[in-house]
C-alpha positions, 0 to 999 in steps of 0.5 A: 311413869314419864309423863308425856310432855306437851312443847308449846312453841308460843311465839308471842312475847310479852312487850310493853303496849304501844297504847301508853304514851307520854303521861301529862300531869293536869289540874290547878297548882297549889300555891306556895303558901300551902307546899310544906318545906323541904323535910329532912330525910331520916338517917339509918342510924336514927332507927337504932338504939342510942348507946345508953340504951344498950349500957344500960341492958334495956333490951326491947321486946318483940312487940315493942320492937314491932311498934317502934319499927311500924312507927319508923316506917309511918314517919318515913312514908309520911316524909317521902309523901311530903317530899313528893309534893314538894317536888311537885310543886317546884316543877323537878325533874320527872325521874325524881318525882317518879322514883320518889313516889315509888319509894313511898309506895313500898315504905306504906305496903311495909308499914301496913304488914305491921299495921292493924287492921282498921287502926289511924296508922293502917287508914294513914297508909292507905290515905297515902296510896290514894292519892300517889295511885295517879302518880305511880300511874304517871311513872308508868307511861312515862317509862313507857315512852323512855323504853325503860321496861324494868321500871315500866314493870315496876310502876305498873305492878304497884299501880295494878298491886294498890287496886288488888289490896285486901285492905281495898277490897270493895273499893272502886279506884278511878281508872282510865281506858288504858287501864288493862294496857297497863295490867297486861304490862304488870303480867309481862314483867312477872311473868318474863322472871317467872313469876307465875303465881303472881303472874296468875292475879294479874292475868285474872286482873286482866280478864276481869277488865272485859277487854277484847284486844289481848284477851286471846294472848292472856288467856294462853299466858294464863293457861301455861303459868297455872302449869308451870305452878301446878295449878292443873285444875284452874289451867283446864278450867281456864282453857274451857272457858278460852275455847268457847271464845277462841275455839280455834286455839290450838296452843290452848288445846295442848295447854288443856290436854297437858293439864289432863295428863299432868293433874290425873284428869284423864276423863277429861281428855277427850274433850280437848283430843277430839278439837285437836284432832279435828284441827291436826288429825295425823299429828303423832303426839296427839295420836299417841296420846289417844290411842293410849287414852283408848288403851285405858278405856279399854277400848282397844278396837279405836286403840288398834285403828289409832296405833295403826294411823301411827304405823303408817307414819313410823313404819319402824318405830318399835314403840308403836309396834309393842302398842299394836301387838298389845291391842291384838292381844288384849282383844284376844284375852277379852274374847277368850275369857268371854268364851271361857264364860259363855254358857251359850255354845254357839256364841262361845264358839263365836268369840274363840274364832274372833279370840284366835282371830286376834291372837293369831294377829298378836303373835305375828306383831309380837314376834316383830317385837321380841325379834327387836327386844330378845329379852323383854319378858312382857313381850314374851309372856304375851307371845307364850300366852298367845299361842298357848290360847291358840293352841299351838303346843311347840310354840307355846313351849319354845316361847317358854323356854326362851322365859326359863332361860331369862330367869323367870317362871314359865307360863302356865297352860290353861289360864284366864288372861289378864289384860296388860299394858306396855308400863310397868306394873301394868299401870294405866297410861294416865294416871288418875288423882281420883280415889279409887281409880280402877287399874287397866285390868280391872281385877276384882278386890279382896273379898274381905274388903268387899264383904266389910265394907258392904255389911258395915255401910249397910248395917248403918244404914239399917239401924238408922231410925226412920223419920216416921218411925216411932220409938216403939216400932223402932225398938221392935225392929232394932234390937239384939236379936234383930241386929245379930239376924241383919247382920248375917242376912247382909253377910249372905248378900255380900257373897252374891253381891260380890260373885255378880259384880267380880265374878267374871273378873277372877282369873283361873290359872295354873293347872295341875293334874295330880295323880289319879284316884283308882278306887274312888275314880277321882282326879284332884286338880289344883287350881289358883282358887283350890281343888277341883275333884273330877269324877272320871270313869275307869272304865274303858280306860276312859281316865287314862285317856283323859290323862293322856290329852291333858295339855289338850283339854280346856275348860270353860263355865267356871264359876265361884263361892266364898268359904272361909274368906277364900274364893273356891271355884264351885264349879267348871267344865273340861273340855278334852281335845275330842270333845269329851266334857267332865264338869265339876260342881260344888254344892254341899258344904258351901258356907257363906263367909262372915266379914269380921266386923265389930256392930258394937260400933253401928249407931243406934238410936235411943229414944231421947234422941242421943246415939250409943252402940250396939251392945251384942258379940259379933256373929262369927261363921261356924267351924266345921267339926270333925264330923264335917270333913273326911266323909266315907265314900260309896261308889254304889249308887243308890239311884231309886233313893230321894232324901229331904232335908230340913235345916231351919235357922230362924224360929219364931218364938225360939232362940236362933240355932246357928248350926242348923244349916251348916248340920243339914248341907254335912248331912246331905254331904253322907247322904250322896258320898256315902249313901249314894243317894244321886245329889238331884235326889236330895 
């Protein structure tokens, strides 16, 4: 997906401060007597092994070529230190000074990556920086008032660099007013070659200074190099904390929105949407990305009034036009699965009126759209689905045809909607770095995840001694027998728990009327979550009118039950063209599913004080027998009949029988379908 990409037009460039001016070198000169000679610099070829060395086959392992290097570099800090207070001394020009103190700074900062810790060479080398920091300083105003940036730049970053030393840390270095001058000169410099990362410490440096005069500019500077290395968090962070002091940036606004977008931190977007467009409430780019943000949140009313703010300004942007259609039509799915669901037939009725509402709006904007893009099959399988829900048959079947003749499987009638969005995959706008991030639609997950997870988390939590509980009181509660009856009340729960938190989310497709059952007055129908068995009279001819209204008839209440780690629909309600309803319900053989989960992994406590594993078989869910399926069917009823059926599991002071409840449901299962015996009589 094409991240939106946010232009900040910043004018600013970063230039040397005015406030450092011609740097004066007071204090008392030294006498002759204490100036050390000239030294004699050190050639490269002194660095290297003599030739005897090398004919003789001695070579240097890597320790000792690290110590002999490490004490090379020692000696030459030490010569250049000597040879900057010469120059000192006898008044040369300031350049040599200058470029001299330089090049004993970068020889120490050499030397003390070989050095160790707290040893007489690394307390050399940082002796040395103490006492050059005031010259390096010096080198800074100096090429300052020289326009000489590159160099400035140079003096700067290693004046700023000895203060930001781990080997200094804790250490407080005398510092002038114009101190955070020069840090914002170091920023400039790293950060004009791009150097962000580097950049970012001295920015910080900056802030920590407390002064007021660039705080504004480094702030943005700092916000747009944390994007440039992909620091998104830091870069929201640091924008937060600009806006309460500068809250009418508006170029930190955009640094902060792009950080949402870029480092998957949507539910942090509004926060900065909202200052932006309180500041530039037409702005397109910002209304692009709020209405998709509403797209995501599935609030797609503030969607709608947002795409349509745009339309005003593009009349004839096809981009805008795919958004607006698709805010009709997902607005028509939420209504009409809400009516789908409702049980209340006045309020059903008032969501399929807003339903068709939408969706009459969704297909006039969707056929604005595949009028421009004849062949995009997202647009015209929300355009079939529209008029499908609309009821509109002709359209629904010429819509269709265009999809067959792209190559792609129709639509089908009758089916639960799915929300979709203009990406690919139905991806959400802004993606999320967060785990588990919900996808636009919001589907359920597999039951199997669910049901494993849930009696794993909570089998654990179960079998976790409590912190008054005695040894005894423990084993009585967890054991053998007690383990083996939690677990299988918790795989019952996973079943409801599941049913009410996803139940209205499973989406019921593809309808298929099979051909009709004459001696047992049945019509199998197929379904996306498995055969429905409709009991349809015929009598009056009464089944074959409901075959001949099939592509009229809707359903409605449908509802679920898990078996064998499938969701089955256990009951619904069709719906004919002249108000006839047929409803099918599932309440014999409905097992509860048993998640396959190893509890000899669940901790257990032991009394002293270590954990082991519990030691018994899984459970697992009964297999039905012969006897439980292809049961005889009787059409006579036998209406003046009632049948009780006891199935008890769970005894007292006998062994668990497993099969009991599933023997009583198959029982009940004869006693309607073969018996007769109405199911409200058992």
């Amino acid at each position: 997906m094409r991240r939106n990409r946010i232009l900040i037009n910043l004018s600013m460039l970063f230039t040397a401060s005015a406030a450092i001016t011609a740097y004066a070198v007071n204090g008392n000169t030294p006498s002759a007597a204490s100036m050390p000679d000239t030294p004699d610099m050190m050639s490269i070829g002194s660095l290297m092994p003599d030739d005897d060395m090398m004919h003789q086959g001695i070579l240097l392992d890597g320790d000792s070529l690290k110590q002999a290097g490490l004490e090379s570099k020692i000696q030459k800090a030490a010569d250049l230190y000597k040879h900057l207070k010469w120059l000192k001394y006898e008044n040369q020009p300031e350049t040599e000074v200058y470029t001299t103190a330089l090049d004993c700074y970068n020889v120490c900062v050499d030397a003390m990556k070989l050095a160790a810790k707290n040893s007489p060479d690394m307390d050399r080398c940082k002796s040395i920086l103490r006492d050059i920091n005031k010259d390096l300083e010096a080198g800074a105003f100096h090429y300052s008032s020289a326009g000489d940036n590159d160099r400035l730049t140079k003096f700067a970053q290693a004046y700023v660099d000895t203060h930001m030393m781990d080997a200094f840390k804790g250490e407080d270095f005398p510092l002038t007013s114009v101190y955070p001058s020069i840090v914002y000169c170091a920023a400039s410099g790293a950060y004009n070659i791009k150097d962000y990362d580097r950049a970012i410490g001295y920015f910080d440096r900056y802030i920590s200074t407390g002064e007021d005069k660039s705080r504004e500019q480094i702030y943005m500077f700092l916000g747009q190099a944390c994007i440039n290395t992909g620091k998104y968090d830091r870069a929201i962070t640091a924008m937060s904390d600009a806006l309460v002091l500068y809250p009418d940036n508006y170029n930190m606004m955009l640094i902060g929105i792009q950080g949402c977008i870029d480092g998957g931190h949507p539910e942090l977007l509004q926060t900065f949407l909202d200052k932006a467009l309180a500041m530039k409430p037409l702005d397109e780019q910002l209304l692009n990305i709020q209405g998709k943000l509403y797209e995501d949140m599935q609030q797609y009313q503030k969607a709608l009034d947002t795409y349509r703010k745009l339309e005003e300004i593009r009349p004839d942007n096809l981009g805008v036009a795919r958004h607006i259609a698709l805010c009709y039509y997902n607005l028509g799915v939420d209504f009409y699965n809400k009516s789908i669901y409702e049980e209340d037939d006045k309020i059903a009725k008032k969501y399929g009126r807003q339903s068709n509402t939408y969706f009459d709006a969704a297909s006039m904007k969707l056929e604005e759209v595949v009028a421009n893009d004849p062949t995009s099959l997202k647009y015209l399988k929300a355009l079939a689905v529209s008029y499908g829900c609309l009821g509109n048959k002709e359209k629904f079947e010429n819509v269709n045809v265009r999809i067959r003749a792209l190559g792609d499987n129709p639509i089908a009638e009758k089916s639960m909607p799915d929300l979709i969005t203009a990406n690919a995959n139905d991806l959400p706008n802004f993606a999320s770095s967060g785990k588990n991030a919900p996808s636009i639609g919001s589907k359920a997950p597999l039951y199997t995840d669910f049901a494993k997870s849930y009696v794993e988390k909570n089998l654990n939590a179960w079998a976790k001694k409590g912190e008054f509980e005695t040894n005894d009181d423990y084993r009585k509660r967890v054991n053998e027998t007690t383990l083996s009856q939690e677990y299988d009340r918790l795989s019952r729960k996973a079943q409801d728990e599941y049913l009410t938190a996803y139940g209205k989310k499973l989406r019921v497709t593809d309808f298929s009327l099979e051909p009709y059952d004459a001696e047992n007055e049945v019509y199998m129908i197929k379904s996306s979550y498995g055969p429905i068995y409709l009991n349809i009279p015929r009598e009056n001819s009464e089944a074959e009118t409901f075959k001949a209204n099939w592509k009229g008839v809707h359903f409605k209440n449908p509802s679920y039950y898990i078996k064998d780690n499938e969701v089955l629909i256990s009951g619904i309600t069709f719906v004919t063209p002249y108000g006839k309803e047929y409803s099918y319900n599932k309440t014999e053989g409905v097992t509860h599913y048993v998640p396959p989960i190893d509890i000899a992994g669940i901790n257990i406590y032991t009394p002293d004080g270590s954990r082991t594993t519990a030691a018994p078989q899984t459970p697992t869910a009964f297999k039905p027998s012969d006897v439980d399926e292809n049961i005889p069917y009787n059409n006579k009823p036998s209406k003046s009949t009632f049948a009780v059926i006891i199935a008890n599991e769970s005894y007292a002071n006998v062994p668990r029988v497993e099969a009991a409840l599933n023997d009583g449901e198959t029982f009940s299962k004869y006693c309607n379908l073969t018996l007769g015996i109405p199911k409200e009589n058992i």
